[in-house]
C-alpha positions as CSV (number, residue, x, y, z in Angstrom):
1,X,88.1,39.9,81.0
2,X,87.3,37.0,78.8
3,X,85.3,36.2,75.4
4,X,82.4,34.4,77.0
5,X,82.6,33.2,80.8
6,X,79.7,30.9,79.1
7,X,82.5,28.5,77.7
8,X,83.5,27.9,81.3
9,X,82.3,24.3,80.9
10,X,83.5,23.1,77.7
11,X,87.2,25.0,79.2
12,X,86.8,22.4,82.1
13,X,86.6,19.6,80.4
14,X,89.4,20.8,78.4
15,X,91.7,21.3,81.0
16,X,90.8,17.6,82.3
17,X,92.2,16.1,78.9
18,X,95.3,18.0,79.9
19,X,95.8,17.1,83.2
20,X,95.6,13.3,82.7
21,X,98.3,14.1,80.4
22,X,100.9,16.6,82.7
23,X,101.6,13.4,85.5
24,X,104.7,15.6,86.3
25,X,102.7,18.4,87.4
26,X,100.4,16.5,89.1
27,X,103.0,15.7,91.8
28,X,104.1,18.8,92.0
29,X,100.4,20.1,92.6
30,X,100.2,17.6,95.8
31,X,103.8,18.5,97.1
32,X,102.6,22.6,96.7
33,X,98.8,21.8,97.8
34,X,100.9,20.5,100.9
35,X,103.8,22.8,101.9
36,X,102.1,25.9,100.4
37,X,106.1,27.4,99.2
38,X,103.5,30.0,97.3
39,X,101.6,31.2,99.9
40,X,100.8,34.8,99.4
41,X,102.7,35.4,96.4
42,X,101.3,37.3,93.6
43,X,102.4,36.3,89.8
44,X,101.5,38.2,86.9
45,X,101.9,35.9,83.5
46,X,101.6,36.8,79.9
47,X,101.4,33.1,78.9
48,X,99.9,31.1,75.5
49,X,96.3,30.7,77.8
50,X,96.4,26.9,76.4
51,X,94.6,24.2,78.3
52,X,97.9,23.4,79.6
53,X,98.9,26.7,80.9
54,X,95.9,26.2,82.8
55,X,97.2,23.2,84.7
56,X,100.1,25.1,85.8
57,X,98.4,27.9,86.9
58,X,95.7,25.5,88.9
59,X,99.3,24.2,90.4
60,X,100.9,27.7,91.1
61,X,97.6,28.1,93.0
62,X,97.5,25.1,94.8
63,X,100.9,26.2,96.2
64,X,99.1,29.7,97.1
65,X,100.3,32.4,94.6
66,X,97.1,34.8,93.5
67,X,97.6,34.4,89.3
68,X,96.8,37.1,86.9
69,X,97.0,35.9,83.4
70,X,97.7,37.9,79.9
71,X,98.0,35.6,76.6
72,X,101.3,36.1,75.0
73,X,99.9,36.6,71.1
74,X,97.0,38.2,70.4
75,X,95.5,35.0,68.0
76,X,96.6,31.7,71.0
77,X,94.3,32.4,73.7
78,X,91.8,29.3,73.9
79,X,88.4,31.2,74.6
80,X,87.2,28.1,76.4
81,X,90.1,27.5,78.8
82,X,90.0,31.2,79.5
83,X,86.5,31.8,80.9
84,X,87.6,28.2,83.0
85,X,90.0,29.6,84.5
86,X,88.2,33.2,85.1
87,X,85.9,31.1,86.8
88,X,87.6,29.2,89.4
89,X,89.1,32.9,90.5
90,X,91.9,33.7,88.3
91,X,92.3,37.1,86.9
92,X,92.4,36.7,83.3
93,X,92.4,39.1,80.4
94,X,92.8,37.2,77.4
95,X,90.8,36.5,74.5
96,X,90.9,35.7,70.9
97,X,91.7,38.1,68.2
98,X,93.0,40.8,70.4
99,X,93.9,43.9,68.4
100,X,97.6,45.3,69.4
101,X,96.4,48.2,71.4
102,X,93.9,45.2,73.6
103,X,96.7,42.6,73.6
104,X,99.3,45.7,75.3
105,X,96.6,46.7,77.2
106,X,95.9,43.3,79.0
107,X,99.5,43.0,80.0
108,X,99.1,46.4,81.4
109,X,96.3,45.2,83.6
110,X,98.2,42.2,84.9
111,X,101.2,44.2,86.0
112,X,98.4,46.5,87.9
113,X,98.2,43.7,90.3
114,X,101.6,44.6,91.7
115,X,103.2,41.0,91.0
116,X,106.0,39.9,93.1
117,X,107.2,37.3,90.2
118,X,106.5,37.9,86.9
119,X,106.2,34.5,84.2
120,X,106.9,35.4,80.5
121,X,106.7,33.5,77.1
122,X,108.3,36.4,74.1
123,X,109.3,38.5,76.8
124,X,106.3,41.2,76.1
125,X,105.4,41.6,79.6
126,X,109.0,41.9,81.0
127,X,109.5,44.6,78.7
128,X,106.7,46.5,79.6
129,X,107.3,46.2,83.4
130,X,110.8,48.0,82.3
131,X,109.1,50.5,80.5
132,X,105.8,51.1,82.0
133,X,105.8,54.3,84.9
134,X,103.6,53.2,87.5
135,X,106.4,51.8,89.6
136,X,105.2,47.8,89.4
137,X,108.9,47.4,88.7
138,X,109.9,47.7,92.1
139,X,107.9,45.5,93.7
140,X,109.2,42.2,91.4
141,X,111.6,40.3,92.8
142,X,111.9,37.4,90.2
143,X,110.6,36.1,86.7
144,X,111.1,33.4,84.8
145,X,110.8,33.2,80.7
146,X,109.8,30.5,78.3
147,X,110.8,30.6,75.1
148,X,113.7,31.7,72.8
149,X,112.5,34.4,71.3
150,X,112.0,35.8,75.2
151,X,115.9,34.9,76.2
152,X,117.5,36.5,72.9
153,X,115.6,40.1,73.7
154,X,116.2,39.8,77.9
155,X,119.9,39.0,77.2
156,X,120.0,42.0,75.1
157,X,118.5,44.3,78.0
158,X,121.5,42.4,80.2
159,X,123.7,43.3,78.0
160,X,122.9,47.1,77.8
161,X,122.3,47.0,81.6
162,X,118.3,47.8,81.3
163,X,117.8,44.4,82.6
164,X,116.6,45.3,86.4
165,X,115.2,41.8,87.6
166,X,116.9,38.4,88.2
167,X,114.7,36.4,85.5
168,X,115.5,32.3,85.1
169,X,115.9,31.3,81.7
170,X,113.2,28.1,81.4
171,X,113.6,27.7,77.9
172,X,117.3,27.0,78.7
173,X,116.3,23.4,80.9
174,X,117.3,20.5,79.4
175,X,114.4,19.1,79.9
176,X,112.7,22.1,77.8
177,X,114.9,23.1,75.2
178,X,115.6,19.3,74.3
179,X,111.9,18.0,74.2
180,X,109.4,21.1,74.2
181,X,111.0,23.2,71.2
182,X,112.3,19.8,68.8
183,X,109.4,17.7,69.7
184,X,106.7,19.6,70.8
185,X,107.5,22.7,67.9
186,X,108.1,19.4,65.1
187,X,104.5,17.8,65.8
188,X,102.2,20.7,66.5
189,X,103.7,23.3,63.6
190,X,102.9,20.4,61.3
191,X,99.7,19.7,62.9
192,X,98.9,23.2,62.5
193,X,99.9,22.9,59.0
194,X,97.7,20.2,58.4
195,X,94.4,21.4,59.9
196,X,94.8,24.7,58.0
197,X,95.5,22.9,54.6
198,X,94.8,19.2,55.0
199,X,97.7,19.0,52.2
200,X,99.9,15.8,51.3
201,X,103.0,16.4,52.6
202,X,104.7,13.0,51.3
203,X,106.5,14.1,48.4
204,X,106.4,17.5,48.5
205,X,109.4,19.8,48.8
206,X,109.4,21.4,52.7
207,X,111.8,24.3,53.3
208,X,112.4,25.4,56.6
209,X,113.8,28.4,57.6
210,X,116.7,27.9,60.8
211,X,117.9,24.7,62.0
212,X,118.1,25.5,66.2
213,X,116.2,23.1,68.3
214,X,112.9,24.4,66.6
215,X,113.8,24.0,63.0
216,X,115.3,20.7,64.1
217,X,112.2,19.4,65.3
218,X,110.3,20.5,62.0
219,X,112.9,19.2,59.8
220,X,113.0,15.5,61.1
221,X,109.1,15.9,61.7
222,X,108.3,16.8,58.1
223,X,110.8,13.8,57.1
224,X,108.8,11.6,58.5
225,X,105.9,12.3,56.8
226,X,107.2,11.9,53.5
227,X,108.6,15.0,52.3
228,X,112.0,16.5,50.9
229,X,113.4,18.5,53.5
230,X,115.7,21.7,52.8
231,X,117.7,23.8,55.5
232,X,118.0,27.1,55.1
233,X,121.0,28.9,57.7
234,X,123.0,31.7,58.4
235,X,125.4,30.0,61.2
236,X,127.9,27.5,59.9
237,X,128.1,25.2,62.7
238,X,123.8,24.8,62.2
239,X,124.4,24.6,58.7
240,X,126.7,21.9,58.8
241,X,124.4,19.8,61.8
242,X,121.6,20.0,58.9
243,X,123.9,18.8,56.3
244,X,125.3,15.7,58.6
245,X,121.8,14.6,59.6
246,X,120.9,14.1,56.1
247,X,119.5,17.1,55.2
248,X,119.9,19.4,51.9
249,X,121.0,23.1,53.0
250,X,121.1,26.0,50.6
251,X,120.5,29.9,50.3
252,X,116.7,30.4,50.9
253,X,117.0,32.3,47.1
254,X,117.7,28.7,45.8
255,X,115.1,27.1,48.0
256,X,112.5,29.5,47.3
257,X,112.3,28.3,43.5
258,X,111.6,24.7,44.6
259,X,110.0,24.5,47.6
260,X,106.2,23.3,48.0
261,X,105.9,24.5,52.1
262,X,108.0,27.3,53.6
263,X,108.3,27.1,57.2
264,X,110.0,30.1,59.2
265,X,111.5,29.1,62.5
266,X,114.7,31.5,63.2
267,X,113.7,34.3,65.7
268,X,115.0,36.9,63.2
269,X,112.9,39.3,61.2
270,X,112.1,39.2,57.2
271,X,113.6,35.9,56.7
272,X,111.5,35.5,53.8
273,X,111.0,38.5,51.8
274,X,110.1,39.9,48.7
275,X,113.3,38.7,46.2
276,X,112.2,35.0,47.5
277,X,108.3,35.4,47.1
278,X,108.5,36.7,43.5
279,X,111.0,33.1,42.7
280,X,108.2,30.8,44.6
281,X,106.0,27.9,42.7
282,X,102.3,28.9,41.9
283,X,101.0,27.5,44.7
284,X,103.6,27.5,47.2
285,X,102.3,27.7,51.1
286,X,104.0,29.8,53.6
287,X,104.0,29.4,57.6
288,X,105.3,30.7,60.5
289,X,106.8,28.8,64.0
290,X,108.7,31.6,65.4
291,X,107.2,33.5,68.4
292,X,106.3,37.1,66.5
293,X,105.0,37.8,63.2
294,X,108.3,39.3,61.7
295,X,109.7,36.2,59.7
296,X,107.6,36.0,56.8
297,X,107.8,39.9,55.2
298,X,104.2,40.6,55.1
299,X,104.7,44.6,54.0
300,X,106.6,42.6,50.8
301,X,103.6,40.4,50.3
302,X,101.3,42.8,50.4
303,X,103.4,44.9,48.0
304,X,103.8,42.4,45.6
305,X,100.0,41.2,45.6
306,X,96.9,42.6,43.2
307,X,94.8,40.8,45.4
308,X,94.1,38.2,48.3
309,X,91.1,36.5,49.8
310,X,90.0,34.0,52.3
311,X,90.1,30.6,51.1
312,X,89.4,28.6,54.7
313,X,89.8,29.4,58.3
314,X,93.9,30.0,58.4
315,X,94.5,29.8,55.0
316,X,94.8,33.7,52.8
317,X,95.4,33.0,49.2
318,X,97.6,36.3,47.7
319,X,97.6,36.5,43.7
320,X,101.1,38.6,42.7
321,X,101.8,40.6,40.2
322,X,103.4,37.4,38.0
323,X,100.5,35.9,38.3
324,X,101.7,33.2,40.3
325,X,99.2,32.3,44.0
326,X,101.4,32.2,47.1
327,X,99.2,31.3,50.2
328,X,99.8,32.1,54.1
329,X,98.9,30.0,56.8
330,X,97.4,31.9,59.9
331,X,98.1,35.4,59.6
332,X,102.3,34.8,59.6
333,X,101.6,34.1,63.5
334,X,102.3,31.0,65.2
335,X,100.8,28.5,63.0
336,X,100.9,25.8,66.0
337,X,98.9,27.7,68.1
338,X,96.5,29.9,65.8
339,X,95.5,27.1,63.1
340,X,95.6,24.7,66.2
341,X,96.3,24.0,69.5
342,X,100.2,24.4,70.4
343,X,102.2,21.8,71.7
344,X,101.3,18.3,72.8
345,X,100.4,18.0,77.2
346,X,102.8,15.2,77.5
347,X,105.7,17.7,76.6
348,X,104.5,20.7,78.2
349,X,104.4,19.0,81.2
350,X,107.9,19.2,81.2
351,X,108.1,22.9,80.3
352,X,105.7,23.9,82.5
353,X,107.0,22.0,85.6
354,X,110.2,23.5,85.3
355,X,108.3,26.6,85.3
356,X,106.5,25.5,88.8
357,X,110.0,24.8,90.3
358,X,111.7,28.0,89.0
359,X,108.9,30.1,90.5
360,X,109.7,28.0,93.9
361,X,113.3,28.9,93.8
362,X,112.9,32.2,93.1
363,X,110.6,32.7,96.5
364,X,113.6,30.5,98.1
365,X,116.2,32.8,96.7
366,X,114.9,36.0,96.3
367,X,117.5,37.5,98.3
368,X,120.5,36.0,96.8
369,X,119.9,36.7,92.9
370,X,121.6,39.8,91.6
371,X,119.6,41.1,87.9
372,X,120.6,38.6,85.3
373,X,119.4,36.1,83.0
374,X,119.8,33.1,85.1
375,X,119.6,29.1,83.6
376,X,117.1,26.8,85.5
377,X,119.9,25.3,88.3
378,X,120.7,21.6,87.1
379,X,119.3,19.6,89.9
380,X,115.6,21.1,89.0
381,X,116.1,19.9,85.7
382,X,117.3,16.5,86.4
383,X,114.1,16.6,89.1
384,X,111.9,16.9,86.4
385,X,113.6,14.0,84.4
386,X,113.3,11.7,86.8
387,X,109.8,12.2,87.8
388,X,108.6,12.6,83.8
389,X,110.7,8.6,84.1
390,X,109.2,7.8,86.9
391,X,105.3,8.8,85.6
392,X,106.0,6.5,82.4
393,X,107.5,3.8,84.2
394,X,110.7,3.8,83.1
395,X,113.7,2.7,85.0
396,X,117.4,3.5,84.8
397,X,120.7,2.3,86.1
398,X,122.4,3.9,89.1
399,X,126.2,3.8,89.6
400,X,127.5,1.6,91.5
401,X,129.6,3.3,94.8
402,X,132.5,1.9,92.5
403,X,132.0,3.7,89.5
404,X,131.0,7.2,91.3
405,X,134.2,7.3,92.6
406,X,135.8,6.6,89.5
407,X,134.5,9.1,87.6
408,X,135.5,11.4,90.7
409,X,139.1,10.5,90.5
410,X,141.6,11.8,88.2
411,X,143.5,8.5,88.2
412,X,142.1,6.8,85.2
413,X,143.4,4.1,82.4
414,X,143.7,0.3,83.0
């Protein structure tokens, strides 16, 4: 169930772009089109349906898994990519602009084709599995999840016992957490940014709301560019990161009466709310990088605006009561993903072939894995390093047979 299977085409050639830019996937396509680890195996996903979701889902294929694919916000789905991917046989139920009741109900369709291995990016269609009665639980034996947002609410269901499935932690890779959330989350939230406002950033003040490996990202990105950067945090040891890599930090009630650009990126709910609004510039532009639509209090901006209109595609210009114009940037969603399109290929290829592999060792494993919220195992990881080294040409030292044994050995000194 997509937009308009008549976009198939222009999907293609969108997918194409991407796949000259995944090389790591690409040799993990020919290993899976070869050995067929997949064979059989049906996985339900509830996935950003980006043009590079699609080239791991033409790779979980290749190995032989039957995909059904839900997006994972209602606004990310590319409309193109998804009619490409209806096309060549997957089942897809994703479009753009989804109300709530569609978007719940397309995850409900994709867990109606009994998946063995479920792949999640917020956690949405984990939950539901737990919640929904038609007994689809019992049938999965595995899932994996991509993003923060998704590990924070799983590990809460671990920690109340709910949690009923093994699922592997992706976004917890190395070779994720370190590259996909600070690089990939730095570039495209700003690119987002930028394609919704084409504003200056040089010069202006940027505030951004949590500094984890997200916030990071943003914060050094939007130095780059030219701009002022502020921190706000509520754990110390963050704070104080922020603080030593040359950044200002301060409470977001401070920040919020000199910032230019407000950019949310925390995982929490109401971050900025109604006491910070009513303190901001005329003028001041407000964005969201987190996962949901929670950061950015939009029952307080609502209540503190006499009006708001359209200005351009992403852009909603509120007037307040004081008079003063505060402006949000696609709908408090994702702004990388709604006001353009999500994370660079080259990093995603990363992401997504740990994703591949986890899949693998869950069919390997099955058997073994108790419910918990596992981290992808270390030598998948530092597979993915070296081919992502080896697909830039890039070569490293090894130790010598001298130095292995050294570092093995607990005699040490001169």
């Amino acid at each position: 169930m997509v937009r308009d299977i008549n976009l198939a085409d222009k999907g293609v050639l969108q997918i194409e772009w991407a796949s000259r830019r995944m090389p790591v996937l690409a040799r993990i396509r020919e290993e899976f089109s070869r050995r067929k680890p997949l064979k059989g195996l049906r996985i339900s996903a509830c996935l950003h349906v980006t043009k590079e979701t699609a080239v791991l889902v033409r790779t979980l294929m290749a190995g032989g898994a039957e995909v059904s694919l839900a997006s994972s916000n209602p606004m990310s789905c590319q409309d193109d990519v998804a009619a490409a991917l209806a096309a060549e046989g997957v089942n897809v139920y994703a479009w753009r602009g989804q109300t709530k009741e569609e978007y719940y109900k397309c995850i409900e369709t994709v867990l109606s084709h009994k998946p063995r291995v479920v792949l999640d990016d917020g956690a949405d269609l984990i939950v539901t599995l737990h919640q929904e009665t038609g007994g689809f639980l019992t049938d999965v034996f595995g899932g994996c999840e991509e993003t923060t947002t998704g590990v924070l609410r799983l590990k809460a269901m671990e920690k109340t016992g709910s949690l009923k499935i093994p699922v592997i932690a992706v976004n917890n890779a190395q070779t994720k957490w370190d590259f996909d959330n600070v690089y990939g989350t730095g570039q495209s939230t700003l690119d987002g940014v930028l394609r919704a406002t084409n504003m200056l950033l040089a010069g202006r003040t940027v505030v951004v709301a949590g500094y984890g490996h997200c916030g990071r990202g943003i914060a050094n990105r939007a130095k780059g560019m030219g701009s002022q950067v502020i921190v706000t945090e509520v754990d110390p040891i963050r704070a104080l990161r922020a603080v030593m890599d040359g950044f200002k930090v301060m409470p977001m009630v401070e920040a919020a009466k000199i910032g230019d650009l407000f950019i949310t990126a925390t995982g929490n709910v109401d971050v900025v709310r109604a006491e910070h609004m009513i303190l901001m510039k005329d003028g001041a532009v407000m964005c969201n990088a987190g996962h949901f639509n929670v950061e950015i209090s939009l029952e307080d901006l609502e209540k503190l605006s006499i009006s708001k209109r359209r200005i351009r595609d992403n852009l909603d210009e509120y007037t307040l009561v004081n008079g003063r114009r505060l402006y949000l940037l696609a709908e408090g969603r994702l702004v990388n993903l709604v006001a353009a399109e999500g994370h660079p290929s080259e990093v995603m290829d990363m992401s997504f072939a740990n994703q591949a592999l986890s899949v693998r060792y869950l069919v390997e494993k099955a058997s073994m894995l108790e419910p918990h919220i596992y981290d992808v195992p270390l030598e998948v990881d530092r597979r993915v390093a070296e081919l992502k080294l080896e697909t830039i040409d890039v070569q490293i030292d090894n130790l010598t047979e001298k130095q292995r044994k050294y570092l093995e050995s607990y005699e040490t000194g001169t």
